[in-house]
Backbone as a printed PyTorch tensor [residue, N CA C, xyz], in Angstrom:
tensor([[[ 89.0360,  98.3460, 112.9480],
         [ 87.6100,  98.0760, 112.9540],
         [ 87.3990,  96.6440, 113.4400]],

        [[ 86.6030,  96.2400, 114.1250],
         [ 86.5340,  94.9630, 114.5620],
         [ 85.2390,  94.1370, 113.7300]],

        [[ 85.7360,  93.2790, 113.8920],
         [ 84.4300,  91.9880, 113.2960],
         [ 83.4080,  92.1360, 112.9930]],

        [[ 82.7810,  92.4630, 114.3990],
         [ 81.3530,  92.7350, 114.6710],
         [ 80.9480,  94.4620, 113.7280]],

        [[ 81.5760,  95.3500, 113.8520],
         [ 81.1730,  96.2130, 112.7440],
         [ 81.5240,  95.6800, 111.4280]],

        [[ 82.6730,  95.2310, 110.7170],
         [ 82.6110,  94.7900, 109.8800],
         [ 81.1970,  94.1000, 109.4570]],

        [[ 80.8060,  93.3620, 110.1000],
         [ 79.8410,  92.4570, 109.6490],
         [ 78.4440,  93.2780, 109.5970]],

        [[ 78.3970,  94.3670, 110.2000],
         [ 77.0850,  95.3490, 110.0600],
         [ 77.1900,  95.7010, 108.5800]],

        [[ 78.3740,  96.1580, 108.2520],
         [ 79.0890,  96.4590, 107.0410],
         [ 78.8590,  95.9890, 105.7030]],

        [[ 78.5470,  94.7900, 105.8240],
         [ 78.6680,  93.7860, 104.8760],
         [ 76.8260,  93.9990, 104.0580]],

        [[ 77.1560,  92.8550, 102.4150],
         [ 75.8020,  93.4590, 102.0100],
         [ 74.4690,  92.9550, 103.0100]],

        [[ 74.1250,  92.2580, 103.3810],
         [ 72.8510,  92.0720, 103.7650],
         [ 72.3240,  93.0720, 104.3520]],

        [[ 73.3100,  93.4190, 105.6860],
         [ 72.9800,  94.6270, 106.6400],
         [ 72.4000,  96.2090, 105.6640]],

        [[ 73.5630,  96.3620, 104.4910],
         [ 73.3170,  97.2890, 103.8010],
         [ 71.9230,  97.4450, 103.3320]],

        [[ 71.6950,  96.2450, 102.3850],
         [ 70.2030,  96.1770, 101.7190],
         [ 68.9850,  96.4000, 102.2300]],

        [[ 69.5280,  95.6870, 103.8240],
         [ 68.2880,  95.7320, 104.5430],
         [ 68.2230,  97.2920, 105.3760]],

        [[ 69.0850,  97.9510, 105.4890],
         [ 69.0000,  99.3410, 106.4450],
         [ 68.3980, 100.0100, 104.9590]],

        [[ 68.6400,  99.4560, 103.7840],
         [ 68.2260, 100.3350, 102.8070],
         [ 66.3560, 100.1690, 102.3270]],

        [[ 66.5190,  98.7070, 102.6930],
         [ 64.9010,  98.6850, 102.6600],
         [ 64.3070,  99.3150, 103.5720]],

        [[ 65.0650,  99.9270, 104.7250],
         [ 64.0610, 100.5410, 105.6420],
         [ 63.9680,  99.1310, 106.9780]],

        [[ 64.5480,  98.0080, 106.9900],
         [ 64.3210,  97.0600, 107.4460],
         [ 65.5590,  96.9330, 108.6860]],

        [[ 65.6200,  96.3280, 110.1510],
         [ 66.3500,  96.1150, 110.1610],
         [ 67.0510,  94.0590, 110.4460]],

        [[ 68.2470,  94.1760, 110.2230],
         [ 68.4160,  92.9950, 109.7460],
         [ 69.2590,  92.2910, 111.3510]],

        [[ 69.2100,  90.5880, 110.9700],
         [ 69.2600,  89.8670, 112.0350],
         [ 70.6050,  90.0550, 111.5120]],

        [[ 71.6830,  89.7640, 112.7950],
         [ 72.9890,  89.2060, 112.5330],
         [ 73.4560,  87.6210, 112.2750]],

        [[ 72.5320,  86.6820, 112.3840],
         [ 72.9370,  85.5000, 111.8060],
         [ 71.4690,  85.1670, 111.3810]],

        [[ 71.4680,  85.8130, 109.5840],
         [ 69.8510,  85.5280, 109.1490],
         [ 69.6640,  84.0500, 108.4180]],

        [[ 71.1150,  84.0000, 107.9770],
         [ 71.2720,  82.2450, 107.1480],
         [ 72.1980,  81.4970, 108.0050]],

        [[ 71.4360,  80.3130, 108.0300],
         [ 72.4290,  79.3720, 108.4450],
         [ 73.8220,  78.8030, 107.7260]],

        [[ 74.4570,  77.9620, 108.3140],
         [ 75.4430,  77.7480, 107.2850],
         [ 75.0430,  77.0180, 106.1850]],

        [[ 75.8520,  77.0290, 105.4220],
         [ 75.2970,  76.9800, 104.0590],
         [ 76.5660,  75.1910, 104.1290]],

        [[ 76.8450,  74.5090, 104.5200],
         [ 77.8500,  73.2680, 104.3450],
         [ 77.1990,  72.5850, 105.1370]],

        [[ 76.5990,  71.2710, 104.8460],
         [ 75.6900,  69.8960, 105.3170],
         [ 76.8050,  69.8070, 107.1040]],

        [[ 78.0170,  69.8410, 106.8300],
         [ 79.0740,  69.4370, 107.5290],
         [ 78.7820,  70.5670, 108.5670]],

        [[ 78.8600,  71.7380, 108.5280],
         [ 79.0570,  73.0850, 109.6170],
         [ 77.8340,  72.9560, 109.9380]],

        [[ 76.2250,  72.4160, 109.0450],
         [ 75.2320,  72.7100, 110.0380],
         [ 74.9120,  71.3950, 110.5260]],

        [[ 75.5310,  70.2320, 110.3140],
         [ 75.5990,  69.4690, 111.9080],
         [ 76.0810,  69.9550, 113.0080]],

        [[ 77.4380,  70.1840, 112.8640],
         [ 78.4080,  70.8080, 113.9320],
         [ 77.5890,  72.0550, 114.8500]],

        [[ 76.8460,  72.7650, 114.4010],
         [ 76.2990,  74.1510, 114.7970],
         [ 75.0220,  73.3940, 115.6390]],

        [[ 74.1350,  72.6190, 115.0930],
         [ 73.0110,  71.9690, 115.7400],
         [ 73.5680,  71.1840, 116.7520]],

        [[ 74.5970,  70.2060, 116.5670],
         [ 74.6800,  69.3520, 117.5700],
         [ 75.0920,  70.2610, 118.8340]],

        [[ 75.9950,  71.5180, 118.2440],
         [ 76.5980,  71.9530, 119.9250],
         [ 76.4430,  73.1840, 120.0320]],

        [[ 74.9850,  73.9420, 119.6280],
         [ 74.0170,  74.6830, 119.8980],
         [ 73.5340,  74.8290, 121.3490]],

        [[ 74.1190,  75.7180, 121.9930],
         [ 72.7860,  75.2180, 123.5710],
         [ 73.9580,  75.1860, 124.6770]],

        [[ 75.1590,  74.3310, 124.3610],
         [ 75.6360,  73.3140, 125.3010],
         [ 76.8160,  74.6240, 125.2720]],

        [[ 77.1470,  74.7010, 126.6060],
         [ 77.5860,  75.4490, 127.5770],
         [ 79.2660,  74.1890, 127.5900]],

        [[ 79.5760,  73.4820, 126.7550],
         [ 80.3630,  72.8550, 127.0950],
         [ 81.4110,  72.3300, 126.2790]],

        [[ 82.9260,  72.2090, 126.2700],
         [ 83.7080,  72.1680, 125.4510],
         [ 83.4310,  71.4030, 124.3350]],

        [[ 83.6160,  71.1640, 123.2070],
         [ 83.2000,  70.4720, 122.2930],
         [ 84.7410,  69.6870, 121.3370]],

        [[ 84.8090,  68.6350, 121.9440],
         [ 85.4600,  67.4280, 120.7460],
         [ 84.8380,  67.3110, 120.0350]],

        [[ 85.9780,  67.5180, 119.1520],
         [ 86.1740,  67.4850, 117.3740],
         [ 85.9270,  66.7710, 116.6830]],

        [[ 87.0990,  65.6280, 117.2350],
         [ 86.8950,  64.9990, 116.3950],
         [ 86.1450,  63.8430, 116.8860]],

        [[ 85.6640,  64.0970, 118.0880],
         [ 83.9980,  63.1300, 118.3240],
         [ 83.1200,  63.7060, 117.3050]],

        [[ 82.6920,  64.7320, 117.2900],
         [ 81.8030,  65.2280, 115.9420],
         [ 81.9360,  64.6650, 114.6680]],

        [[ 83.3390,  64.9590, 114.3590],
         [ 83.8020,  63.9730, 113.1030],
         [ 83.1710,  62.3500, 113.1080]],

        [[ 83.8020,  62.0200, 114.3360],
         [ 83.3450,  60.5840, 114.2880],
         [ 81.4810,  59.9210, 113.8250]],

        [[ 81.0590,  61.2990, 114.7700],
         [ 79.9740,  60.7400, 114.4280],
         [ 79.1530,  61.6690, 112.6760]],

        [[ 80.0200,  61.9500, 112.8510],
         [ 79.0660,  62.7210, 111.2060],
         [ 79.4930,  61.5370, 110.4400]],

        [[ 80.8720,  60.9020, 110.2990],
         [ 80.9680,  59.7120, 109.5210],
         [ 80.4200,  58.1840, 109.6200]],

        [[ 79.8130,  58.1710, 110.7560],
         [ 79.1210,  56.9930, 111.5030],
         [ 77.7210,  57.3550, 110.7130]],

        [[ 77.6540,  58.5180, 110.5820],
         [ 75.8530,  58.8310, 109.9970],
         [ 75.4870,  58.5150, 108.8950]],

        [[ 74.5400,  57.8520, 108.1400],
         [ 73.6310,  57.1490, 107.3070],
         [ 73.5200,  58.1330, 105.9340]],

        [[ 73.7380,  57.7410, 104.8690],
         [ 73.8440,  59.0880, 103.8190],
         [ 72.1090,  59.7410, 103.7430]],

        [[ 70.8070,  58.8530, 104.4830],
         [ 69.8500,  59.5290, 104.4590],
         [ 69.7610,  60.4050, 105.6290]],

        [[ 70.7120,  60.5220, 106.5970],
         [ 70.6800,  61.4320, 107.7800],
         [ 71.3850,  62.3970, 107.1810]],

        [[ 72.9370,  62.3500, 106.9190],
         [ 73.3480,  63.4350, 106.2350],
         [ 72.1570,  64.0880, 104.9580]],

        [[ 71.8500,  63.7930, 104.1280],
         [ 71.0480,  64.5970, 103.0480],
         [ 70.3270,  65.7750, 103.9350]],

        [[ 69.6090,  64.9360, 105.1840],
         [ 68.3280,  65.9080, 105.7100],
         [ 69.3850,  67.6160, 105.7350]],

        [[ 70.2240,  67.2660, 106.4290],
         [ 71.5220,  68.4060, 106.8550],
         [ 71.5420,  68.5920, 105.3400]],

        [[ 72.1660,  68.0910, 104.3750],
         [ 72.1330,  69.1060, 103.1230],
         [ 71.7170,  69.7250, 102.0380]],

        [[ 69.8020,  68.8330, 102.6970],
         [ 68.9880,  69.9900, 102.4610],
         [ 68.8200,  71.4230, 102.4100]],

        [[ 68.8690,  71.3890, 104.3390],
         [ 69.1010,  72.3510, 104.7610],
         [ 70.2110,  73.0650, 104.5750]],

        [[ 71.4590,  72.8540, 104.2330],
         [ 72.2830,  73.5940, 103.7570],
         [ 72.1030,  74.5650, 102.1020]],

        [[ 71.4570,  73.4220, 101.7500],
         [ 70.9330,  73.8160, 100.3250],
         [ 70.1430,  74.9040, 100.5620]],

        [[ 68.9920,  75.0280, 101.3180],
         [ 68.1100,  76.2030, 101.5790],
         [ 68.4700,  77.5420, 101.9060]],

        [[ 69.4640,  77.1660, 102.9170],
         [ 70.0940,  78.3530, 103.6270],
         [ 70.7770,  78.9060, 102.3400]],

        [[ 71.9740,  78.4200, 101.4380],
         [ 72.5170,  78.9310, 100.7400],
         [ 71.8500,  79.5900,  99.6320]],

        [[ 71.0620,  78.8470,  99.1360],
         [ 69.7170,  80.0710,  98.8130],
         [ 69.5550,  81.0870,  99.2480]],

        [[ 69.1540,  81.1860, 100.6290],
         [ 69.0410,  82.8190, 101.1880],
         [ 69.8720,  83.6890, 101.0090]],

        [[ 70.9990,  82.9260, 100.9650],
         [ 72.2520,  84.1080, 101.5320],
         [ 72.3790,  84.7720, 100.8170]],

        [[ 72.4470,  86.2010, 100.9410],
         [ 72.6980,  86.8860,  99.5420],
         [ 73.7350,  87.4170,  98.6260]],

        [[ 74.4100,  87.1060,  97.8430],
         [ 75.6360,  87.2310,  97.0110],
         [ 76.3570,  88.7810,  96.9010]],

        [[ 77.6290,  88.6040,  97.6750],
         [ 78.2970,  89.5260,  97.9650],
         [ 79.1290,  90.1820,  96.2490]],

        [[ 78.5230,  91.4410,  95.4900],
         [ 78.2790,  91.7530,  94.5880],
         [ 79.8150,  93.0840,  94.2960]],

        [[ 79.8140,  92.9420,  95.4090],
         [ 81.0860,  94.4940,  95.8310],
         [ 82.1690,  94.1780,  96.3870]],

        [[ 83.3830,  94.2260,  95.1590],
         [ 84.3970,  93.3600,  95.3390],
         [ 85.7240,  95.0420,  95.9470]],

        [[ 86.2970,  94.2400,  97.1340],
         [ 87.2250,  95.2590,  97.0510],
         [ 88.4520,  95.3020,  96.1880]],

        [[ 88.5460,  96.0310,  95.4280],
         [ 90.2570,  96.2570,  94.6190],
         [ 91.0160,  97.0870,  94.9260]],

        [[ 92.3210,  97.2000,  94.3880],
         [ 93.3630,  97.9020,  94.5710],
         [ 92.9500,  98.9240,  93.8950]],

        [[ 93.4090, 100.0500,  94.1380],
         [ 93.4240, 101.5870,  92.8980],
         [ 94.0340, 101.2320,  92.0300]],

        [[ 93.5130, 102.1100,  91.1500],
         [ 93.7420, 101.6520,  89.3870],
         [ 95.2460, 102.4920,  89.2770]],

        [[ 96.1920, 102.2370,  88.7050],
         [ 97.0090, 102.7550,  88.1480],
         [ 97.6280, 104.2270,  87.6760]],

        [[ 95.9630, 104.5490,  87.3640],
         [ 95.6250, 106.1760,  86.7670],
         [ 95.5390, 106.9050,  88.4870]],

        [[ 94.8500, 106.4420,  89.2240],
         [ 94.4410, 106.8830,  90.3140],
         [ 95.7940, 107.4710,  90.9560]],

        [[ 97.1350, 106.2030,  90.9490],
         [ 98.3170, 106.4540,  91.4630],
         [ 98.8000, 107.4970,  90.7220]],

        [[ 99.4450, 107.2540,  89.7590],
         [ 99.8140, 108.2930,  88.7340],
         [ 99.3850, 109.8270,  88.8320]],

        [[ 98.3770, 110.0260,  89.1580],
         [ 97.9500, 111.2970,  89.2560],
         [ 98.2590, 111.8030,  90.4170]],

        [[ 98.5880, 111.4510,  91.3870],
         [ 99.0690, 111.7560,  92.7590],
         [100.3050, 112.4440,  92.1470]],

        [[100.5940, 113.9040,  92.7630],
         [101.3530, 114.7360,  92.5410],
         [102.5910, 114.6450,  93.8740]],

        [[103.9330, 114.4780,  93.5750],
         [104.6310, 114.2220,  94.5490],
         [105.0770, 115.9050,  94.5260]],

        [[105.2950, 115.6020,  96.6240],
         [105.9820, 117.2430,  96.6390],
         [107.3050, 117.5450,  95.8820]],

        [[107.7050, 118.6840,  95.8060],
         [109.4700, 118.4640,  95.6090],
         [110.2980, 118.6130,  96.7220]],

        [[110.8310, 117.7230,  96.2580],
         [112.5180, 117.7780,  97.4640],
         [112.6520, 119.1070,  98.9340]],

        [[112.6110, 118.8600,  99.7650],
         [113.2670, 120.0110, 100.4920],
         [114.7000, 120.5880,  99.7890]],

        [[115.3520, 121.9630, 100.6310],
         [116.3370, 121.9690, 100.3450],
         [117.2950, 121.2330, 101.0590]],

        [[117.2320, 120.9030, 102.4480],
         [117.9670, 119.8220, 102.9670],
         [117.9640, 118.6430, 102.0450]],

        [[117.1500, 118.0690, 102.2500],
         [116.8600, 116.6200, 101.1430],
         [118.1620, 117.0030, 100.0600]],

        [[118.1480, 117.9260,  99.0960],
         [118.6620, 117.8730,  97.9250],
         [120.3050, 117.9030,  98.1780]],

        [[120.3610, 119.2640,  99.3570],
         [122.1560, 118.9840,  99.9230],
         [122.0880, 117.5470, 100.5190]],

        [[121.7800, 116.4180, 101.2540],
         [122.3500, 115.5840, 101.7210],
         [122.4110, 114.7780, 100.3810]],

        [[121.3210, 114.8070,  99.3000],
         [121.6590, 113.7310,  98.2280],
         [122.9870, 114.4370,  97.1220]],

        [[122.9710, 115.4380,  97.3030],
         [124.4400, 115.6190,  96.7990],
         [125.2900, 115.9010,  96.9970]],

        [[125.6640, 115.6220,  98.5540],
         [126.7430, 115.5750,  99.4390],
         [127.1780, 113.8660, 100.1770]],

        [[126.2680, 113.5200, 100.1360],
         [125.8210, 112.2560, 100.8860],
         [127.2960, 111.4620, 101.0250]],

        [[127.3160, 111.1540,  99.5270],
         [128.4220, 109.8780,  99.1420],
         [129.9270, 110.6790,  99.4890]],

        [[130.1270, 111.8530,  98.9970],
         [131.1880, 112.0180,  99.7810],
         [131.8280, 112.3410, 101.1450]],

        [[130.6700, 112.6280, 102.0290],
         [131.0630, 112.8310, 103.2400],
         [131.0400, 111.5010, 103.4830]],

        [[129.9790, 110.0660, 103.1710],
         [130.0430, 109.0990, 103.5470],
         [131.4240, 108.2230, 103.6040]],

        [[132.1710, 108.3350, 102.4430],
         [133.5930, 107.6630, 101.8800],
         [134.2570, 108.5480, 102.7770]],

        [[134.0880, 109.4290, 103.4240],
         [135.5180, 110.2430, 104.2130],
         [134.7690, 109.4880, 105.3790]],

        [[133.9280, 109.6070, 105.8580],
         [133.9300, 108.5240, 107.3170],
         [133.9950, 107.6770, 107.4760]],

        [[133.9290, 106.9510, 106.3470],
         [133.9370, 105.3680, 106.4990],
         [135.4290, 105.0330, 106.7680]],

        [[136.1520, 106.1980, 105.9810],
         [137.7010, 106.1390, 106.2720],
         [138.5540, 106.0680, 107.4580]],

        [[137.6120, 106.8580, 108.0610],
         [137.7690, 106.7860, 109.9380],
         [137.8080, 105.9460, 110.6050]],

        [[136.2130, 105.4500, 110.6370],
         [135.7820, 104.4440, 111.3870],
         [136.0410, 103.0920, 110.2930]],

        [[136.2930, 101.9940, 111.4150],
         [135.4510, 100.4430, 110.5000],
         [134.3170, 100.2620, 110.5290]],

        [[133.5890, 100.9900, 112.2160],
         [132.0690, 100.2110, 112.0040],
         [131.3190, 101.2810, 110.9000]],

        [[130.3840, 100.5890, 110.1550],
         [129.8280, 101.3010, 109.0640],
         [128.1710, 101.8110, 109.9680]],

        [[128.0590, 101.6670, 110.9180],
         [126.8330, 102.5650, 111.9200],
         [127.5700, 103.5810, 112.1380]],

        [[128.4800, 103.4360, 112.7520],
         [128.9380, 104.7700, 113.3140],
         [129.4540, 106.0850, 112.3210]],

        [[130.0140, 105.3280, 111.5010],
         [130.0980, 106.1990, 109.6940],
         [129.0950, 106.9100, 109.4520]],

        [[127.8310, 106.4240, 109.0930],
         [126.6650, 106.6780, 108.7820],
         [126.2860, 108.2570, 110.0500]],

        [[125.7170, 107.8430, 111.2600],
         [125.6490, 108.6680, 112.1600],
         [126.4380, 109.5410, 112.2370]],

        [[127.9000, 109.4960, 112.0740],
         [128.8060, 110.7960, 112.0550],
         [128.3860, 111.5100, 110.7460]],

        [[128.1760, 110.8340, 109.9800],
         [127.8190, 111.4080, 108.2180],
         [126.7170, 112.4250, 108.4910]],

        [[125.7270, 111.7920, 109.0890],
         [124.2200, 112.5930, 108.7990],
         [124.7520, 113.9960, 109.9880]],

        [[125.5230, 113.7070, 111.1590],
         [125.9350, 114.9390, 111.6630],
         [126.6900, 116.1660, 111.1740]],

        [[127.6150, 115.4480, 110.0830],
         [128.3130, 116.0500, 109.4800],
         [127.6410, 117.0870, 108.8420]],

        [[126.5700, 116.3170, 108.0740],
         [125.9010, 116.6490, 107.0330],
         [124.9480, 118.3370, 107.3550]],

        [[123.9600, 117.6270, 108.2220],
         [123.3440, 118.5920, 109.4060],
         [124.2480, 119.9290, 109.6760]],

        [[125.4080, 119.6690, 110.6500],
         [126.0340, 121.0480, 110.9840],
         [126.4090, 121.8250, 109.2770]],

        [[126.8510, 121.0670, 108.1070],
         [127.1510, 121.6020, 107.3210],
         [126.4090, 122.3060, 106.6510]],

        [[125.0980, 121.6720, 106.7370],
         [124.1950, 122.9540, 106.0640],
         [123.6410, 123.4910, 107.0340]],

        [[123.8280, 123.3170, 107.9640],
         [123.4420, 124.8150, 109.2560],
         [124.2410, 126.1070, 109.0000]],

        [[125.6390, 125.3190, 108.4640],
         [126.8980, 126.1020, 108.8260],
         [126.7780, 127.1950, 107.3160]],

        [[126.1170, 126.7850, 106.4580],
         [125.7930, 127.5810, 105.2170],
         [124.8710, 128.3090, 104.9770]],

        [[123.6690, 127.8300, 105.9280],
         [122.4230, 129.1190, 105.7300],
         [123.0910, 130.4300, 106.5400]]])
């Protein structure tokens, strides 16, 4: 799912398709004195933006210039509306109740054949891949060789 649906997703969009309303995709501003300088100053401009020139000058700025910005941050965060619907993991009970299949009958011959065909190939070979792979062949023709 990408971003942009995600974010349809989210509560505001919900509340508001539920009021019958439909809703803007950026209805609050940022809500941090700091992000809504950054957003105003390079709003518009079609053009790369240094950083930490921004920095420079947000710290060059007057604590009555900053406030105006965290006013407005203050306001916006007001609007925004508090995300109420938390995602969790499934509960425990949920897992638990999940009914596992049973075993094939293959499944059950290789787990109780497994280890000893494994120790006779390993006897063969040194490399322990090639053990393994001869094993599961072994294994295979042997219960072919029994149905």
């Amino acid at each position: 799912m990408s971003k942009l649906c995600r974010a349809f997703r989210s509560a505001p969009f919900i509340q508001a398709r539920a009021a019958g309303k439909e809703a803007k995709f950026s209805e609050v501003g940022p809500t941090n004195s700091y992000a809504l300088f950054v957003s105003k100053t390079t709003k518009g401009t079609g053009v790369k933006v240094d950083f930490k020139e921004l920095a420079a000058k947000w710290k060059g700025m007057s604590a009555a210039q900053k406030e105006e910005f965290a006013k407005e941050a203050k306001k916006n965060a007001a609007l925004k509306p508090k995300e109420t619907v938390k995602k969790t993991k499934k509960s425990t009970t949920e897992n638990s109740e999940k009914v596992k299949r049973a075993p094939s009958a293959y499944a059950k011959f290789v787990k109780e054949n497994f280890a000893v065909v494994y120790a006779d190939m390993k006897k063969r070979t040194d490399n322990p891949k090639e053990a393994f792979t001869q094993t599961t062949k072994a294994l295979s023709e042997k219960y072919k060789a029994q149905k």
